[in-house]
C-alpha positions as CSV (number, residue, x, y, z in Angstrom):
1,X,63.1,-73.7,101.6
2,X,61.8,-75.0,98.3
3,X,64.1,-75.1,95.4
4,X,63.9,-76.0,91.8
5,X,62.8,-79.1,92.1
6,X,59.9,-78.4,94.3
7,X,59.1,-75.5,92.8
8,X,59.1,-77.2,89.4
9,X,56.6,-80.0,91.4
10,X,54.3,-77.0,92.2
11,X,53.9,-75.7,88.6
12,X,53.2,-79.2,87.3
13,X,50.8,-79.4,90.3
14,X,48.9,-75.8,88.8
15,X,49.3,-77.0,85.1
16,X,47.0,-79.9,86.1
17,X,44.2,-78.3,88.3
18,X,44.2,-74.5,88.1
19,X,44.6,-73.5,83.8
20,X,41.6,-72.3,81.8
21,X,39.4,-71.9,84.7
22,X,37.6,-68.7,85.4
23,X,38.2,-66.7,88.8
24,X,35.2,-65.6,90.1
25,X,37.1,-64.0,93.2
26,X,40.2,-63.8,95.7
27,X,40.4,-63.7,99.1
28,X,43.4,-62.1,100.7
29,X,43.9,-63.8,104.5
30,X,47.4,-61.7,105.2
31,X,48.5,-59.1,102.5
32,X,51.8,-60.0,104.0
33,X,53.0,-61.9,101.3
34,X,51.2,-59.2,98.8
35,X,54.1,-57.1,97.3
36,X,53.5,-54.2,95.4
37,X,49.6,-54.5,95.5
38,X,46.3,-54.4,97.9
39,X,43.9,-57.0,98.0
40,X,41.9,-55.2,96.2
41,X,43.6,-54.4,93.5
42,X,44.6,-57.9,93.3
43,X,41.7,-58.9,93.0
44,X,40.0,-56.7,90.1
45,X,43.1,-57.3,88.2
46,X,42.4,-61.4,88.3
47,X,38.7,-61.3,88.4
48,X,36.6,-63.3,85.0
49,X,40.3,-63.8,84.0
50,X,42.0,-67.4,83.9
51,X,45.4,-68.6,84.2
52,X,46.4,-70.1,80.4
53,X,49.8,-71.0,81.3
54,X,53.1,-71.2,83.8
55,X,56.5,-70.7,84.2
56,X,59.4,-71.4,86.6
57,X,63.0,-69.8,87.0
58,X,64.8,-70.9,89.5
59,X,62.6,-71.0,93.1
60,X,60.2,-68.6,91.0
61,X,57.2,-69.5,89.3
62,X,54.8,-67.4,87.2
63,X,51.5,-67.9,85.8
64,X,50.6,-65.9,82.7
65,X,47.1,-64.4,82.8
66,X,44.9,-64.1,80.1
67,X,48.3,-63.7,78.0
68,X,48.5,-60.1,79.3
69,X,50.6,-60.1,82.5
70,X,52.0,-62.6,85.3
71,X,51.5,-63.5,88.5
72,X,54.8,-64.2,90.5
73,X,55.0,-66.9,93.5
74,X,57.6,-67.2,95.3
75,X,57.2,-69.6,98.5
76,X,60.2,-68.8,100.9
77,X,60.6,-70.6,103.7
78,X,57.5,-73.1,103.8
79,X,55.3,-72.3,100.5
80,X,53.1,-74.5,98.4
81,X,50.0,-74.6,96.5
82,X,46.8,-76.4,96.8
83,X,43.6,-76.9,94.9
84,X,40.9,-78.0,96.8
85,X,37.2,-78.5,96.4
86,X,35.2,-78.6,99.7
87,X,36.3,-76.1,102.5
88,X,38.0,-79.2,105.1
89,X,40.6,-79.1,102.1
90,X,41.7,-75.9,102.7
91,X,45.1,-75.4,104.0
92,X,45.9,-74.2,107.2
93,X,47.8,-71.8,106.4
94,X,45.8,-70.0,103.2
95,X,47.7,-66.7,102.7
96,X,45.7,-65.7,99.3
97,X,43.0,-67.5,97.9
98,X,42.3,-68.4,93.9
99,X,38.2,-68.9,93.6
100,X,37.6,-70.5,90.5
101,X,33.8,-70.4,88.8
102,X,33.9,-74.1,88.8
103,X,33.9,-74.5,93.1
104,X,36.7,-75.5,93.4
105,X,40.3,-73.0,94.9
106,X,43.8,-72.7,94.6
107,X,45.9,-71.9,97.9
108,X,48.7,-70.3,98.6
109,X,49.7,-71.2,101.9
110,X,53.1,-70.1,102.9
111,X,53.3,-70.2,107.5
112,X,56.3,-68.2,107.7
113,X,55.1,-65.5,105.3
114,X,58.8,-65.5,103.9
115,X,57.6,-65.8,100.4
116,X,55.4,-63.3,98.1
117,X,52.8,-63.0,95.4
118,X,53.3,-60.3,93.1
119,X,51.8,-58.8,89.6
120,X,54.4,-58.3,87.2
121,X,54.4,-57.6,83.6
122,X,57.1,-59.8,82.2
123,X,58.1,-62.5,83.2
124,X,61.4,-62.4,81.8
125,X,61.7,-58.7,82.8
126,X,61.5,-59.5,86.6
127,X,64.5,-62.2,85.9
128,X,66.4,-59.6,84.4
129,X,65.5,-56.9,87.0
130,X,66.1,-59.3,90.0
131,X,69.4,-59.9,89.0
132,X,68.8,-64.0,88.8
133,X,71.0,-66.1,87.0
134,X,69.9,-68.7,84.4
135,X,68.1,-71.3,85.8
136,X,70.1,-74.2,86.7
137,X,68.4,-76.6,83.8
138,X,69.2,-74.6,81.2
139,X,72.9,-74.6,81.8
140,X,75.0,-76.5,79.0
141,X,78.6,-77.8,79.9
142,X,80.2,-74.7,78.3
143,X,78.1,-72.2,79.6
144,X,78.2,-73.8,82.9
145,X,81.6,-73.3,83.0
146,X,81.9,-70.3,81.8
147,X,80.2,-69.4,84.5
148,X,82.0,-71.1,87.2
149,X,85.6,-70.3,85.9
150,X,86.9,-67.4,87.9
151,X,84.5,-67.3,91.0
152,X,86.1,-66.7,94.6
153,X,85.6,-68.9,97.2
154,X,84.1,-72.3,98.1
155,X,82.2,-74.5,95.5
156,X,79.1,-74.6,97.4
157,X,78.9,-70.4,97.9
158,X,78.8,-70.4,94.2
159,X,75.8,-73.2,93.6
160,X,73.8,-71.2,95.7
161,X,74.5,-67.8,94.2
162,X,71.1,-67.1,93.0
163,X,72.9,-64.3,90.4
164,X,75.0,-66.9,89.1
165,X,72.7,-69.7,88.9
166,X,68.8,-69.5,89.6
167,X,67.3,-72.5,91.7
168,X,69.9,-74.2,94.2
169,X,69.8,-73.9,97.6
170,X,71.0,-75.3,100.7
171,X,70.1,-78.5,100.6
172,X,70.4,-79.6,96.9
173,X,74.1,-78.3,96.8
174,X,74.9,-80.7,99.5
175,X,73.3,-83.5,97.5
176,X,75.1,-82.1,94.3
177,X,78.6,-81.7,95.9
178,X,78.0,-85.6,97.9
179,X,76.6,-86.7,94.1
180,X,79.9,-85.5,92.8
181,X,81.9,-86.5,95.4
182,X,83.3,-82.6,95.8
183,X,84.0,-81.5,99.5
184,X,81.8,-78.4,100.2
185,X,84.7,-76.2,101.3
186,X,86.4,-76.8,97.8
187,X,87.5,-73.6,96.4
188,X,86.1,-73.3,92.8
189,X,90.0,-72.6,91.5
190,X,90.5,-75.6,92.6
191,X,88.3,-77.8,90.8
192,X,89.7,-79.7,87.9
193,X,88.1,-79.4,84.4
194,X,87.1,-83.0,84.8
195,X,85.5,-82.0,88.2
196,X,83.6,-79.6,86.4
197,X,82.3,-81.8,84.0
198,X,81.0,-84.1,86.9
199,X,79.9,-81.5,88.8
200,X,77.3,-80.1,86.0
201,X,76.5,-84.2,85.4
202,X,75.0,-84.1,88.8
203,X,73.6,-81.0,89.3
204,X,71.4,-82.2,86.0
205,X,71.0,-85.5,87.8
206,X,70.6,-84.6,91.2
207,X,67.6,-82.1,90.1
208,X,65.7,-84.3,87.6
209,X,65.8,-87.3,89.9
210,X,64.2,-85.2,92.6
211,X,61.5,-83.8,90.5
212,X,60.4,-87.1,89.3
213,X,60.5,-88.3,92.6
214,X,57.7,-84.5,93.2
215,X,60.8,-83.7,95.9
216,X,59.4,-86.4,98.3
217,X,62.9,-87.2,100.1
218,X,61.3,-90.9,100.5
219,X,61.1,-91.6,97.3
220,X,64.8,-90.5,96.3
221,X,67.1,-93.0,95.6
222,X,69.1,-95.2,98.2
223,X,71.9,-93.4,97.0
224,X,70.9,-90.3,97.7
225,X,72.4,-87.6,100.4
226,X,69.2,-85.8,101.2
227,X,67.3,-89.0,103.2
228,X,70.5,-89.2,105.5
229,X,71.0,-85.6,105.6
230,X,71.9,-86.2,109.9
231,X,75.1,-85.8,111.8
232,X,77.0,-88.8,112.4
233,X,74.4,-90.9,110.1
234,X,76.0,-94.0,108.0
235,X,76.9,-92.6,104.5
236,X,74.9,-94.3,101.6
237,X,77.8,-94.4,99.4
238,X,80.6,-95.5,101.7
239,X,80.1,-96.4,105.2
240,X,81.5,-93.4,106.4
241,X,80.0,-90.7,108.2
242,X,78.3,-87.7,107.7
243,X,79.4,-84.9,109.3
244,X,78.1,-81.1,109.6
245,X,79.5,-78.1,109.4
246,X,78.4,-74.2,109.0
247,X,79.6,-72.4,105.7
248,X,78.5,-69.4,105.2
249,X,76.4,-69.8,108.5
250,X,74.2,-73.0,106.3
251,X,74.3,-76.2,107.8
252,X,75.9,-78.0,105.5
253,X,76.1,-82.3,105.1
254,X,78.9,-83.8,103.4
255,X,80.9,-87.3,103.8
256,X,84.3,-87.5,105.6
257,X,85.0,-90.7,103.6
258,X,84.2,-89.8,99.7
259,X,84.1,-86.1,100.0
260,X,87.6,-85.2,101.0
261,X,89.0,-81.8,101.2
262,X,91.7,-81.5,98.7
263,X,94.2,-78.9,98.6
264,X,95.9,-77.6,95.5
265,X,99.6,-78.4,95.6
């Protein structure tokens, strides 16, 4: 599923092709992923309008219209965006299409239909009313832990608690927790202040190296979890191996070697 850095990637991706351009039209291929509107209402509300700017929170991103509402994208499972010109460009899997006066289009392909497209009227009222936290790179060291002090259960159930922070999923918690050298299973009352503090380090790290890398895994750092992300596979740290598990029924990677299990005595 893309996560913060991906969806960050596809906001810089629609800042660069799809702003100030005029929509002449949409086409709706499965109204599936339409929530809370018809195709046709979709499109009279966008059309001679422009997108003028965007937003992300979390795996959410919005683009403002005209200054007077939002579109909200949300890509579940297997969602991305692309502009295209000529019609061999178009994606395979085109849920809605963005026809700009220009010639050229903005997909929204999304195979699994798991994610949506949605009008709303404020962006930061469809935060609030979808109960997400703050978005992960907004989070200073005290607030972080503020947040973290007194949560139940294991370290990684908390990192992806979309309530308590907005944007990690599955598989950047495992590079996170591997980053910070923090077994998975650790129970948050167990971490250490100075565990804390490493553990909101790499989170910062873990996501801005991945969104400079556009959340291509092959450009990721050697040192990285998510390229070796396979059972039994060397760790790139260590040497040792990587070994799977399910928590909270997630796959879930982590080191034998560097990512022990501690216990509090």
């Amino acid at each position: 599923m893309p996560e913060l850095p991906d969806v960050e990637v596809f906001r810089q991706y629609m800042d660069a092709t799809s702003l100030h351009q005029k929509i002449s039209g949409i086409e709706v291929e499965n109204d599936r992923v339409l929530q809370d509107i018809s195709p046709s209402g979709l499109g009279r509300k966008l059309k001679g309008h422009s997108f003028n700017k965007t937003k992300r929170h979390g795996k959410h991103m919005f683009a403002c219209v005209d200054g007077e509402f939002w579109i909200m994208f949300h890509f579940g499972m297997t969602g991305f965006l692309k502009y295209f010109k000529n019609n061999e460009g178009r994606p395979e899997h085109t849920r809605v299409l963005f026809n700009f006066e220009n010639g050229y289009h903005l997909a929204y392909d999304n195979q699994r239909m798991l994610g949506k497209v949605q009008i709303v009227k404020n962006a930061a009222d469809y935060i609030r009313k979808n109960d997400l936290g703050s978005d992960a790179l907004d989070l200073s060291l005290n607030a972080f832990q503020t947040l973290i002090k007194g949560r139940r259960g294991a370290v990684k159930t908390s990192l992806m608690n979309q309530s308590v922070i907005a944007g990690i999923g599955n598989i950047y918690s495992d590079e996170i927790l591997f980053q910070a050298k923090i077994h998975p299973k650790t129970l948050v009352k167990h971490l250490s202040k100075p565990q804390i503090k490493i553990l909101h380090e790499k989170m910062f790290y873990v996501l801005e190296t991945a969104i400079k890398a556009k959340a291509d895994p092959d450009e990721f750092p050697d040192n990285f979890l998510i390229p070796n992300r396979v059972e039994d596979q060397s760790c790139p740290r260590c040497g040792g191996k990587i070994k799977k598990i399910k928590l909270n029924n997630r796959g879930t990677y982590f080191c034998i070697k560097c990512q022990p299990l501690l216990k509090k005595k």
